[in-house]
N, C-alpha and C positions, 0 to 999 in steps of 0.2 A: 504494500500500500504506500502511497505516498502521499507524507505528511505534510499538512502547508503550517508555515511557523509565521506565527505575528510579524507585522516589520517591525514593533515595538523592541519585541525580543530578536530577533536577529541583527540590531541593530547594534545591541550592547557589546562590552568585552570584558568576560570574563575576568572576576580580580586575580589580579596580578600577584600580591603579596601571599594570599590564601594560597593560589600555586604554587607559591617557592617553598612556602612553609610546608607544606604538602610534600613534595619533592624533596627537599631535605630531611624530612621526619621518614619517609619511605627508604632513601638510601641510609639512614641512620640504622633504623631495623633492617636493612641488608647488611647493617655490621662495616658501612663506610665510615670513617672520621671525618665527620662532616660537621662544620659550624655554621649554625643558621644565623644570620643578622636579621630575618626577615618579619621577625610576629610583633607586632602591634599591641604586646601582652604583655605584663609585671612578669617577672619570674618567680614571683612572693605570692605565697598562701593567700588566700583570703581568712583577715582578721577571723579567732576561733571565735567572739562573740556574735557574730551574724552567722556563721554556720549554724552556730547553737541554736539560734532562734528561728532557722529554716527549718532546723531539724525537728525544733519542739512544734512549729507548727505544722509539720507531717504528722507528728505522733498524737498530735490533738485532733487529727481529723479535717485539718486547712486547706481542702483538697478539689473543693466545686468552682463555680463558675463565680468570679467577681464582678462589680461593676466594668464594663469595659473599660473605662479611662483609668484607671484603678480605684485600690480599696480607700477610701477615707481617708483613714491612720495614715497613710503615706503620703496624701495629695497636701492632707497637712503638714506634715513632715516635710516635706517641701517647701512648702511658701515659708514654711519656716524657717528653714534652711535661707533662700533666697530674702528676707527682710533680714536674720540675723548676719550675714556675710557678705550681701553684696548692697544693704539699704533698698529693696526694691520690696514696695509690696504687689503682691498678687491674693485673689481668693483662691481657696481650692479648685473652685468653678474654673481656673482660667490654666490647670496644672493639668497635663495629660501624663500619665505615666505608661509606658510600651514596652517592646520588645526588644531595647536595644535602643543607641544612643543613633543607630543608625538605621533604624526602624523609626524612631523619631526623625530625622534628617528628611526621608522619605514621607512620611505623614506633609511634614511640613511643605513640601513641596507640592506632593499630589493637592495639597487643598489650595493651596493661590497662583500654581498656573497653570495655565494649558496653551495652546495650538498657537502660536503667533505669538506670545511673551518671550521672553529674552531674561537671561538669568548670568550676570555679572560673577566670574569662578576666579581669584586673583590665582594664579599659577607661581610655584607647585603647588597644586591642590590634592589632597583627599582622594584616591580614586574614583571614589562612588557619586563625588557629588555631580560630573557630567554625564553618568549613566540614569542617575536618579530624573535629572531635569529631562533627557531624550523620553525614559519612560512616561513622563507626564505631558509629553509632549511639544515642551517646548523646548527652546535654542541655547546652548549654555554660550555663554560671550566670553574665552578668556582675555585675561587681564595678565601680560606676564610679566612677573619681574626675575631678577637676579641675585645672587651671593654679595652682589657689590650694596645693594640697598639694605642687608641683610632678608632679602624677600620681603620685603613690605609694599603694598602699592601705596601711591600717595592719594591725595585727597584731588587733585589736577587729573590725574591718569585717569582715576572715575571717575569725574564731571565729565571729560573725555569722551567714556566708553559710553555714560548714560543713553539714552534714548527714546523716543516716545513709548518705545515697546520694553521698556524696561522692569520689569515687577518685580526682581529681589536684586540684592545681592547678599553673596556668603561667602562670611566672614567666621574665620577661625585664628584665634587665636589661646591658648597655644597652640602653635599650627603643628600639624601632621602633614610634609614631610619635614618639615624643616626645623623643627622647633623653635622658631624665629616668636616672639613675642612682643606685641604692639604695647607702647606704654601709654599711660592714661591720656595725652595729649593726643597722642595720632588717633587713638581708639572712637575721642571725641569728633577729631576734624571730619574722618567719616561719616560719622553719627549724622554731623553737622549737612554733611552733603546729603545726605539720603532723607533725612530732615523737607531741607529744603526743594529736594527733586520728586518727593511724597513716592519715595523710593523706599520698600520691603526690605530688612534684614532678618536673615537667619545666622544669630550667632550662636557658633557651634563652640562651647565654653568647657570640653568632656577632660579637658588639660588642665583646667583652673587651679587645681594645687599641688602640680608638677611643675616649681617654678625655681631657678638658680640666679646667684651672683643679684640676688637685692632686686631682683624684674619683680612687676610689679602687675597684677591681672585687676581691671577695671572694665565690669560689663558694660557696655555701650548702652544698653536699655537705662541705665545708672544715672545718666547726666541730664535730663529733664520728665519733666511727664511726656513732650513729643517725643522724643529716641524711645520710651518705652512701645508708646502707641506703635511705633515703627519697628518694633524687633521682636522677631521670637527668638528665644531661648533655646539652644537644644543642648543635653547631659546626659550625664549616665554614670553608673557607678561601677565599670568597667575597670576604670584607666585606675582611679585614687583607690580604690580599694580590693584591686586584683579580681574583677567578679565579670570578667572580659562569656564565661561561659552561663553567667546566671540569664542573660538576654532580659537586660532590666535598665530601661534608658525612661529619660521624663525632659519634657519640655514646661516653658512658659508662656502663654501668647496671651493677644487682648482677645476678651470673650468671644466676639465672632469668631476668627480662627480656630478657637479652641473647640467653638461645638462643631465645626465644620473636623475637625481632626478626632473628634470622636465618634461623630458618624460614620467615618471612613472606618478608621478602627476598630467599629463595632459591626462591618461589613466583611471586613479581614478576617484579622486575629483573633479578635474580641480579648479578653483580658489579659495582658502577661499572668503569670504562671502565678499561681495562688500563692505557694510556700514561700516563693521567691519575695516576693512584697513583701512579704513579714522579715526577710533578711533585708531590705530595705531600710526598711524601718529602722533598725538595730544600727544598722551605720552609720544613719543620719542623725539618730538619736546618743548612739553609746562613743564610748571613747575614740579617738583618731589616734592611739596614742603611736601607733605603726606606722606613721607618714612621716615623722622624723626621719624613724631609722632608715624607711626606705629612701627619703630625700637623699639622706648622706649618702647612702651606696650609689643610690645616681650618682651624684654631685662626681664621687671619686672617681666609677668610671667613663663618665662625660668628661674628666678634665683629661683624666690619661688617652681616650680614645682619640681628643680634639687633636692634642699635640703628638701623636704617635702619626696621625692622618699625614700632618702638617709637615711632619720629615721625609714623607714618602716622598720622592722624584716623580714626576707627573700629576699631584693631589692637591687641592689646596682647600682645607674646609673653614667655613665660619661655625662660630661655637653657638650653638643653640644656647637660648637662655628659659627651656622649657620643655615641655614632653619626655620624652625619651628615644628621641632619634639624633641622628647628625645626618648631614645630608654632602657630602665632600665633592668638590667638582672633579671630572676627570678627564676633560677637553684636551688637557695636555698631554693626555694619554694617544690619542688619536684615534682611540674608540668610541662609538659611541655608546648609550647605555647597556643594550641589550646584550651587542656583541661582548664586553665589555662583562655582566654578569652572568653569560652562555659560559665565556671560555675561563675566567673565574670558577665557576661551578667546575666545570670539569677536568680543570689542571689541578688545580689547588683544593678543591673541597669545601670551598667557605661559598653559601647561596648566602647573597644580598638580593635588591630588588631596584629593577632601572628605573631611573627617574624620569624612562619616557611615559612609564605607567603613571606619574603624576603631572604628566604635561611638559618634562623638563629633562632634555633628551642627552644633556652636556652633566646629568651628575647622576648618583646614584645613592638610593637612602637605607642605611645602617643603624639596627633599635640595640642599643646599650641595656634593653631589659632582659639581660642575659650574665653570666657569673663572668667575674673578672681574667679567670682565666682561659673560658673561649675567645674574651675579648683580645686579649693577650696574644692567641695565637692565632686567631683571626688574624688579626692585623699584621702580624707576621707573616705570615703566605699574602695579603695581600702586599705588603712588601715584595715578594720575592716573584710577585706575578708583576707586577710594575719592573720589579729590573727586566725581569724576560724579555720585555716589549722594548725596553732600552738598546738591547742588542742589537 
């Protein structure tokens, strides 16, 4: 028989990072000595008090169908979180909690554009976010910048790109790939233009306390009641609290939005996972005391990964001041991305992920949420695959 496939869906391309990690985790169980740079993940437990309390709410029976936008206790938990940390009030009413921080990302999009919108992606971006906006139908517009600006677009560049067909743009900071981080000034001057352009943000904030060397995270919704009117939120408790597998993300948006994204939601999914919520809870409520320690272990292998880059022949990286990636350019190399992580992979053993998969075809992104010593000899083979090219 022969199948006819959506243009929706043939249009996309598979993620890139899921691959590599995939691919690497497969030669690994073949018993290759392989270092993966590529997962998007802590390499830290999730804190034992939120297990605990997913656990207890199995064992109590938390196991039926919730409100689709989530249970209560959590949507509170939330705005509470968001008045206590970032000054922004929200009702419950205006909190959708999902499937993932990119399950939110998704919502958010399918409900404010469709067919003929235009959707503003500053490059390097997020994989999913130009697949996300195809599937809904609309045109994603990149905006590209460079290692030289440290990846930031300015506030000129997007009055620029704007246009009459313009409905968001999306903004991340701390950014994946780069872990580049906008400081409160730049975060506003945006603001300030989309403000003024009665231009949609979706800011993707899932980094907010993954931050080094004194960077400072200021939500854009933060600096008037317009920038709020103007922004949704999207989070998740993936990145800060190792819960990348619970698929447990929540946004903020102004009330229309928000019921338009639980409709949708309630068409899908219907509610993230009962038990899961109630580990929610527990994180947003109970102690953070684990984000020190894990700060610092970044912190170390971020500073060693920067400057071990920085000695390589052909490499030259700027140091993220958040997330848990580095992004190194490698133009000097005279590869480009892919080739570049192909022949990587299979001289040396060490899978990274190209930066054409983020729009940015001159570098390649490397996540430091991995133990010091694969970092160590990662870097080492990729030294020693850089001199080969020397030759």
């Amino acid at each position: 028989m022969e199948y006819k496939i959506s243009q929706r869906a043939a249009s996309l391309s598979p993620s890139l990072t899921l691959a590599i990690d995939a691919k690497a985790k497969a030669m690994k169980a073949a018993g290759e000595d392989v270092v993966g740079f590529g997962a998007g993940e802590p390499d830290f437990d999730t804190p034992q008090h939120i297990k605990d309390a997913a656990a207890a709410a199995l064992a109590a029976g938390f196991t039926k169908y919730t409100p689709s936008s989530g249970i209560p206790e959590l949507r509170e938990a939330i705005a509470a979180k968001f008045q206590r940390e970032n000054g922004l009030v929200y009702k419950p009413s205006q909190i959708i909690v999902s499937c993932g921080g990119k399950h939110s990302c998704f919502n958010v999009i399918l409900a404010t554009c469709e067919a003929g919108d235009e959707v503003i992606i500053p490059a390097p971006y997020w994989l999913s976010y130009p697949e996300m906006v195809k599937l809904a139908g609309a045109r994603p517009v990149i905006l590209e910048t460079t290692d030289k600006t440290e990846f930031k677009v300015t506030p000129d560049a997007l009055l620029n790109a704007i246009t009459s067909k313009t409905r968001l743009l999306v903004l991340n900071s701390p950014g994946n790939p780069t872990g580049s981080v906008y400081s409160p000034e730049e975060i506003k001057a945006l603001g300030d233009v989309c403000v003024e352009k009665n231009v949609l943000i979706m800011s993707d904030e899932i980094y907010e306390h993954l931050l080094y060397d004194n960077a400072k995270h200021r939500s854009v919704a933060s600096f008037s009641p317009a920038h709020q009117a103007h922004t949704v939120i999207v989070h998740g408790f993936a990145k800060a609290w190792s819960m990348t597998g619970w698929r447990l993300g929540f946004l903020a948006a102004p009330e229309p939005i928000a019921r338009a994204i639980d409709a949708i939601q309630s068409h899908s999914t219907s509610n993230p996972t009962s038990f899961a919520q109630k580990g929610g809870v527990a994180a947003l409520t109970g102690p953070r005391d684990h984000l020190k320690t894990w700060l610092a272990e970044f912190d170390k292998r971020r500073r060693f990964a920067h400057q071990k880059l920085n000695s390589i022949p052909g490499i030259s990286c700027v140091n993220a001041r958040g997330a848990f990636y580095l992004f190194p350019n490698i133009s000097k190399t005279g590869l480009k991305s892919s080739d570049f992580c192909a022949k990587l992979l299979e001289t040396q053993k060490v899978a990274a992920v190209p930066g054409i998969a983020f729009g940015a075809d001159d570098y390649i992104r490397l996540s430091y949420a991995t133990g010091m010593s694969n970092i160590e000899k990662g870097l080492d083979r990729i030294a020693r695959f850089c001199a080969s090219l020397a030759k």
